[in-house]
C-alpha positions as CSV (number, residue, x, y, z in Angstrom):
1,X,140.7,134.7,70.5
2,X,139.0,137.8,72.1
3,X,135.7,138.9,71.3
4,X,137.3,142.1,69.6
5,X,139.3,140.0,67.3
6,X,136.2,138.3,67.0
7,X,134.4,141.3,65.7
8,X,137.3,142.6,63.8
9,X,137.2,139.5,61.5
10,X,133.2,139.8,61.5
11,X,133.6,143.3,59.8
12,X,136.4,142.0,57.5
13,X,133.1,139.7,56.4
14,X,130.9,142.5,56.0
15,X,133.3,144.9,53.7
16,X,133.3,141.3,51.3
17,X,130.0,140.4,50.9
18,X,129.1,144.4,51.0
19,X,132.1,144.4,48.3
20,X,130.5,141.4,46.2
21,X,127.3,142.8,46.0
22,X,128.4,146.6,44.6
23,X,130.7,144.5,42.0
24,X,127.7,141.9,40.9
25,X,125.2,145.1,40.5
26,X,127.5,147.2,38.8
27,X,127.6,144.2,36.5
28,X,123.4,144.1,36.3
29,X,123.0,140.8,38.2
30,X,119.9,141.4,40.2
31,X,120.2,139.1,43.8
32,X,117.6,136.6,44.3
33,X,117.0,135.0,47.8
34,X,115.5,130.9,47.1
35,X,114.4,128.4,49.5
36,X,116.5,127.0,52.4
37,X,113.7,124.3,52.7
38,X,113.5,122.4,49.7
39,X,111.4,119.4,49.0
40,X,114.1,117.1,46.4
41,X,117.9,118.0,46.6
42,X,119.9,117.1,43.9
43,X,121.2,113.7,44.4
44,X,125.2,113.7,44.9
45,X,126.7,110.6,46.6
46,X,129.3,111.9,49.2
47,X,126.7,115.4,50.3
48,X,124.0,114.6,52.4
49,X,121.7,117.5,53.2
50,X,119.9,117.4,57.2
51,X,116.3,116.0,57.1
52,X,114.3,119.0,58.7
53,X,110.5,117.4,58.7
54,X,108.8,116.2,55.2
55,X,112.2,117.6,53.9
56,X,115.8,118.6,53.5
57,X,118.0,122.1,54.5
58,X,119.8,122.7,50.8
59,X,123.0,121.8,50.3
60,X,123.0,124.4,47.3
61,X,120.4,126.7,45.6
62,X,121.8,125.1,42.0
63,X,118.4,123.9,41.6
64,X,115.8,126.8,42.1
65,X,118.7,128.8,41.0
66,X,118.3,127.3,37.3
67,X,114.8,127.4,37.4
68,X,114.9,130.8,37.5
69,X,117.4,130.9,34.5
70,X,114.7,129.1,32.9
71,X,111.6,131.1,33.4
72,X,114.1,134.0,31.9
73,X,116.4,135.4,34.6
74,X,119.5,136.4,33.0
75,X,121.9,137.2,35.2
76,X,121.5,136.0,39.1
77,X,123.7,136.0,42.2
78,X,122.6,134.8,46.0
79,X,124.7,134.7,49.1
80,X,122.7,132.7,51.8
81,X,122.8,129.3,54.3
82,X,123.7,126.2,52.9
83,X,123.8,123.0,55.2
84,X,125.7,119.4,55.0
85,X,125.5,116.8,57.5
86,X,128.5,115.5,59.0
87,X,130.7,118.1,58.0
88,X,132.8,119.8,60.7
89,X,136.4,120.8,60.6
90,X,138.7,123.7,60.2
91,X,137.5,124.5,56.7
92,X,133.9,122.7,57.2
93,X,130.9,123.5,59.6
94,X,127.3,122.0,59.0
95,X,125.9,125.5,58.2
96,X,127.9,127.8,55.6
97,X,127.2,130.7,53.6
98,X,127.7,129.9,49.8
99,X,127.3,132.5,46.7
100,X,126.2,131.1,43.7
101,X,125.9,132.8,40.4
102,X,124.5,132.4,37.0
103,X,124.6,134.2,33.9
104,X,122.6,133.4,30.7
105,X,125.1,132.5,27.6
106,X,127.9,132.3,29.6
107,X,130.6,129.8,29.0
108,X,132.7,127.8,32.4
109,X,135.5,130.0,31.3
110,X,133.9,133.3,31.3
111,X,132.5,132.8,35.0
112,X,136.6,131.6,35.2
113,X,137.1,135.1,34.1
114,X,134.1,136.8,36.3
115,X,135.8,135.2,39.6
116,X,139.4,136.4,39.5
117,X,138.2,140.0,38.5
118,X,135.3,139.4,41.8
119,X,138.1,138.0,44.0
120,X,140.4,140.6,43.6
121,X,138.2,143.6,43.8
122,X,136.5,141.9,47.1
123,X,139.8,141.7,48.2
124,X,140.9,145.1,47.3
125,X,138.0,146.6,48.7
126,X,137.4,144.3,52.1
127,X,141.1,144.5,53.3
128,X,143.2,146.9,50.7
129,X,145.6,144.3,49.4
130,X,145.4,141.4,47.1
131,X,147.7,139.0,49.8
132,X,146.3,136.6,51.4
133,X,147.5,134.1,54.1
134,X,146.5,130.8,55.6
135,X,148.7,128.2,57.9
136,X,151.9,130.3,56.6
137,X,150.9,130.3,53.0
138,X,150.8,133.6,51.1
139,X,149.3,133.7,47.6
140,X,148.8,137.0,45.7
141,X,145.2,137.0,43.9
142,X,146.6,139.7,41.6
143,X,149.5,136.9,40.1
144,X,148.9,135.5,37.0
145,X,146.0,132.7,38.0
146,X,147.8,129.0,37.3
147,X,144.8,126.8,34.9
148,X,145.9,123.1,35.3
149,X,144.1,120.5,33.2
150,X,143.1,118.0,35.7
151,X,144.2,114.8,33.5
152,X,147.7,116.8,33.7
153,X,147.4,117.2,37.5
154,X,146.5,113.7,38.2
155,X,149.6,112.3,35.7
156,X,151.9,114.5,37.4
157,X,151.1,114.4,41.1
158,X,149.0,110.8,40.9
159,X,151.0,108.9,38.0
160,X,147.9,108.0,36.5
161,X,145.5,109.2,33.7
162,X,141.7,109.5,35.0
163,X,140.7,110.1,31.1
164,X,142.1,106.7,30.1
165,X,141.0,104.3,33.1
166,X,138.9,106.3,35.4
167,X,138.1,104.6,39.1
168,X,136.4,106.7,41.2
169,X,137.7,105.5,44.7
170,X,141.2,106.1,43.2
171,X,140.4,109.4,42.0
172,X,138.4,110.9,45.3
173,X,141.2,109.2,47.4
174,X,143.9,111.0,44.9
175,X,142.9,114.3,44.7
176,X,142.8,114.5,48.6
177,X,145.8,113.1,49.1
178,X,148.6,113.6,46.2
179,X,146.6,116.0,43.9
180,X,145.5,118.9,46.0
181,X,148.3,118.8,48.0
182,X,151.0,119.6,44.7
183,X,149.2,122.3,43.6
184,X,151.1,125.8,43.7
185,X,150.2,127.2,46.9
186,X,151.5,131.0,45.9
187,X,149.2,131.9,43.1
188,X,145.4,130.6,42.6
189,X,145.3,127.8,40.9
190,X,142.5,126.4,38.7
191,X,141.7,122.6,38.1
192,X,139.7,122.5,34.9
193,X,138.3,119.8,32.6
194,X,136.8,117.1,35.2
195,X,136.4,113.6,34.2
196,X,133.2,112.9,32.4
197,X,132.6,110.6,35.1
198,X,132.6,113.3,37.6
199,X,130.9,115.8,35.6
200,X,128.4,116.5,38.0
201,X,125.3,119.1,36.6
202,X,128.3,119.9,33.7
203,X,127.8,119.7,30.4
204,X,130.4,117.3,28.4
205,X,133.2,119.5,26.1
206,X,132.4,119.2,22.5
207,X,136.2,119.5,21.7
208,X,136.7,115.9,23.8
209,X,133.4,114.3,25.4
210,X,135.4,112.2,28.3
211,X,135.8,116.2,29.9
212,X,133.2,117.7,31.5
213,X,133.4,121.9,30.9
214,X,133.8,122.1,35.4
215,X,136.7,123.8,37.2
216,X,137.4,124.0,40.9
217,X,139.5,127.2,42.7
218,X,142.4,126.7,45.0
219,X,143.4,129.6,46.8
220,X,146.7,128.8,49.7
221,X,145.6,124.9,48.8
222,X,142.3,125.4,50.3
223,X,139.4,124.8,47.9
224,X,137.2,127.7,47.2
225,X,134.6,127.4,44.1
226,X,133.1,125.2,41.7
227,X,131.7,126.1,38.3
228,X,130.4,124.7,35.6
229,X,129.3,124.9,32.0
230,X,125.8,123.8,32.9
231,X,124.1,120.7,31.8
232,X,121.3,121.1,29.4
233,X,120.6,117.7,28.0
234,X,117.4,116.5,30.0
235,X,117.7,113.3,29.6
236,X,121.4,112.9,30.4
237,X,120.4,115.0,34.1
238,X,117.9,112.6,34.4
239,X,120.5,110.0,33.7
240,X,122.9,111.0,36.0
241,X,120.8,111.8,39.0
242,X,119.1,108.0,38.4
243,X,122.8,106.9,38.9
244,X,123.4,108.8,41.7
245,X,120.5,107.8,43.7
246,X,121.1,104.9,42.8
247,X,124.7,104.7,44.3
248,X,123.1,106.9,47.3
249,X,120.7,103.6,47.7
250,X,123.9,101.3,48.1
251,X,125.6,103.1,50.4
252,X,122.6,103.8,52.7
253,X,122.4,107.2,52.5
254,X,118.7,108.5,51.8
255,X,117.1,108.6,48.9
256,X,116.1,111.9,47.7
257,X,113.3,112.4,45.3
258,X,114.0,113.9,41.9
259,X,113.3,117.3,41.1
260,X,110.5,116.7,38.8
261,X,110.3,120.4,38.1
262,X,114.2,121.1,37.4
263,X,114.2,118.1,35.1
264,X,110.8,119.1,33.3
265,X,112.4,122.3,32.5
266,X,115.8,120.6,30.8
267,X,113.2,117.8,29.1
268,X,111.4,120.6,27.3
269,X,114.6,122.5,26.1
270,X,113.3,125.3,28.0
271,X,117.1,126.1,29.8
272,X,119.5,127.8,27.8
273,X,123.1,128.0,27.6
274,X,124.3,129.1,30.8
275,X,127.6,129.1,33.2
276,X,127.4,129.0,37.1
277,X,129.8,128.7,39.9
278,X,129.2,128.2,43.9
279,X,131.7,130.1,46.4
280,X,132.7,129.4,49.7
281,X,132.5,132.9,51.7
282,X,133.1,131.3,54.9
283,X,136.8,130.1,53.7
284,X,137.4,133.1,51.3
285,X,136.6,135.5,54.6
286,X,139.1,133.0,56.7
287,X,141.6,134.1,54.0
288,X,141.1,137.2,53.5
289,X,141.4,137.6,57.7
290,X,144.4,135.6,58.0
291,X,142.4,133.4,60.1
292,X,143.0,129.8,61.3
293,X,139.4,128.4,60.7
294,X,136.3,129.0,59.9
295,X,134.5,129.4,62.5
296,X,136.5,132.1,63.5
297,X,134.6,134.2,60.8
298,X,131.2,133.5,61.5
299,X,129.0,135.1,64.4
């Protein structure tokens, strides 16, 4: 590529996240900007923040993101570095820009409904069309977005029901292989209702407690968010993270303190009803460019 492609895709970036900040303050979300250096990441088997000194480069701002929600933000948004180790590919790099955003009483599907009206006004606004393109693919952000149940994805793509006999090794091997890959490319497609077992910081549906109220994006088959109907139960975080450390500890990955502060907060009924959602803007800026990888959007 030549360095004036190079900069032509660098000021595609910059009309997005220019875009994405005019639509989140017309919408009175005020931006916050939280530590990079955090002291206790939130313990998640398979993500595995770099060790920078006494501690870790965030994975996410979930964390001091919620405390804020907490202490009586009501509507947030951040776009800054996030960092995984091991993570380099087409669609991966150890240091990525991520937006997250959370909004006080908000339900997983109203952030469902916040995203597609973001995505295609970014769109709209970054490259004047609502096409986008990867590997050959074309899928048109203004179609009708597809919502897929995720038991009904895994049944018809897997030939298996992750609500009746979940195995976690079958499912994470699954939805890389068989799952992800039958999704409709042409349209965005959501995967919504997550296995209980794989509800992450989501609260459980009240409707049917094996689903956890978490949806991921698919945009050209590539994923591109993750939200949630957040957790509130204290003692079900603490439950959960215990686990995952404890998985962490078994697999020799290290073990990351708990968040003492985040769980204090959820203990003492002090964080409300909220919904939230993290973004890829490296891989939505490859799409929006028509680019082949990442790294072809960052500077």
């Amino acid at each position: 590529m030549t360095m004036a492609g190079t900069f032509e895709k660098l000021v595609l970036r910059d009309r997005l996240t220019s875009a994405m900040r005019d639509w989140f303050h017309a919408r009175a979300y005020i931006e916050v900007t939280t530590p990079v250096w955090i002291a206790a990441p939130a313990p998640e088997p398979h993500i595995d923040c770099p060790q920078c000194g006494h501690g870790w480069l965030r994975a996410s701002p979930e964390l001091q993101m919620k405390k804020l929600v907490g202490g009586g933000a009501e509507r947030i948004f951040q776009i800054g570095p996030c960092f995984r180790a091991g993570e380099r590919g087409r669609i991966h790099n150890p240091e990525f820009t991520m937006l997250e955003w959370y909004r006080r009483g908000a339900s997983a599907l109203d952030i469902l409904d916040e995203m597609r009206d973001l995505a295609r006004y970014a769109a709209a606004k970054s490259r004047g069309g609502l096409e986008v393109e990867y590997r050959g693919r074309k899928c048109d952000l203004g179609a009708e977005w597809r919502v897929i149940p995720v038991r009904d994805a895994y049944r018809e793509f897997a030939g298996w029901d992750p609500l009746e006999s979940f195995d976690q090794d079958r499912f994470d091997e699954d939805m890389a292989l068989k799952v992800e890959p039958g999704l409709p490319k042409d349209v965005p497609c959501v995967l919504y209702g997550y296995p209980r077992e794989a509800a992450s910081l989501s609260r459980l549906s009240t409707a049917d407690p094996r689903v956890a109220e978490r949806w991921e994006l698919y945009v050209c088959g590539i994923e591109l968010a993750n939200a949630f109907g957040e957790l509130t139960d204290g003692a079900e975080q603490r439950r959960r993270f215990e686990a995952a450390r404890a998985e962490r500890r078994a697999i020799g990955e290290d073990d990351y303190p708990l968040d003492e502060d985040f769980l204090g907060m959820l203990e003492r009924g002090e964080f409300p009803e909220c919904g939230g959602i993290a973004v890829g803007i490296d891989r939505l800026a490859m799409l929006l460019a028509g680019a082949d990888a990442i790294c072809e959007v960052m500077a």
